[in-house]
C-alpha positions as CSV (number, residue, x, y, z in Angstrom):
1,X,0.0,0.0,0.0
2,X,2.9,2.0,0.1
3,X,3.7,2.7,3.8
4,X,7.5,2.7,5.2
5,X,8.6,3.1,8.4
6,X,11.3,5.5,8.9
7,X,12.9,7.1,11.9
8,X,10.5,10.5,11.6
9,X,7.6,8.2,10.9
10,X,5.4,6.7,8.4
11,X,5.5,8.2,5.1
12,X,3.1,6.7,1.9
13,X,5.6,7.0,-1.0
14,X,2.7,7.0,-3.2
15,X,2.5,11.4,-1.8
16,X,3.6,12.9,-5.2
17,X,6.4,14.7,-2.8
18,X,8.2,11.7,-3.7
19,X,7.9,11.6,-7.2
20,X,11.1,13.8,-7.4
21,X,12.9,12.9,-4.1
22,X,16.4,10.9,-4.4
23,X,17.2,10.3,-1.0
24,X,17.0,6.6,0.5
25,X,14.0,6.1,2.3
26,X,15.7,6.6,5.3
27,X,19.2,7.8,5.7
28,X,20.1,5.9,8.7
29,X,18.7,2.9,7.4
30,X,21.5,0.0,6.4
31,X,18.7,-2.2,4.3
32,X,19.3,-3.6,1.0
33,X,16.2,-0.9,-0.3
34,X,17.7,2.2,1.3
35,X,21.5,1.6,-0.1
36,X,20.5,0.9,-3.3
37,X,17.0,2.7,-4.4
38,X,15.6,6.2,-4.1
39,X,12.2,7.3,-3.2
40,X,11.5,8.7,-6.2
41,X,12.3,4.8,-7.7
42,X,10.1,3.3,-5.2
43,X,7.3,5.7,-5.7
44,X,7.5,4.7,-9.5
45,X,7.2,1.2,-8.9
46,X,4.2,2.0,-6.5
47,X,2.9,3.7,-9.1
48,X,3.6,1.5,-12.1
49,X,1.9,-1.5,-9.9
50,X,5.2,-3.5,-10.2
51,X,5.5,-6.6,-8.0
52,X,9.4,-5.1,-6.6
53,X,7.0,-2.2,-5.2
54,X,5.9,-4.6,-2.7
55,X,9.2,-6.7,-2.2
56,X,11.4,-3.4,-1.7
57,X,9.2,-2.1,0.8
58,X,8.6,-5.2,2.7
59,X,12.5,-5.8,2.9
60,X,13.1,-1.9,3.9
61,X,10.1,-2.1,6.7
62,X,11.1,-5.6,8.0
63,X,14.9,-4.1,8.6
64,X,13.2,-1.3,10.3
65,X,11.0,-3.3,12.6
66,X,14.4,-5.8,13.3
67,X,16.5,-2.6,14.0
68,X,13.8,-1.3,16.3
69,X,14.2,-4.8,18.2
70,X,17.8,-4.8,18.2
71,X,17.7,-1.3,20.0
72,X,14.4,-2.1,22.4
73,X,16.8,-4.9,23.3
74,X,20.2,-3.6,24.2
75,X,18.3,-0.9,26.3
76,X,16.3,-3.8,28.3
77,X,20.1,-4.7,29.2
78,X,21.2,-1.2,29.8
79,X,18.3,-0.3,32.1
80,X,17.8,2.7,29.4
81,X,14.2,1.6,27.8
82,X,12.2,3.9,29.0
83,X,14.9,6.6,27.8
84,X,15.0,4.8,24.2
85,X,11.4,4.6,24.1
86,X,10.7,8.4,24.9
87,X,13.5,9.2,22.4
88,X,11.2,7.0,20.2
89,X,8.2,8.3,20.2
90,X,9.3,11.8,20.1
91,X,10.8,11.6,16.7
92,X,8.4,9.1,14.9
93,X,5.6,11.2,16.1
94,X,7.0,14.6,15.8
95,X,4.5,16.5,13.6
């Protein structure tokens, strides 16, 4: 449908703001998608109903989601989750 996560939130890549945008979908992302695709390529494919669409997104979203983990993880250990999770939700909510 178009939906990726990225640290300031959820964008749709099918907005025509991303028609002309080539920047990874997320810059701090280390996914297959995000080193080697651009928005504007992704919101093509979205648009052109192409079955990568779907697989470039899924693999960018799952590494985001797995990432997230990682880092919910490591802070468990630290004793700084509630910190991280603050930190979190500030930035993927920030409007």
């Amino acid at each position: 449908n178009g939906s990726l996560h990225t640290r300031d939130g959820r964008i749709n890549i099918n907005n025509a703001r991303f028609a002309r945008d080539f920047t990874p979908i997320d810059d701090s992302c280390d996914c297959y998608t995000c080193k080697n695709y651009t928005r504007a390529y992704l919101a093509h494919l979205f648009r052109s109903s192409e079955m990568l669409a779907g697989t470039l997104a899924s693999i960018h979203n799952l590494r985001f989601i797995i990432a997230l983990v990682e880092k919910m993880r490591a802070a468990i250990f630290d004793g700084t989750f509630e910190k991280l999770k603050a930190d979190f939700i500030a930035q993927y909510y920030k409007k």
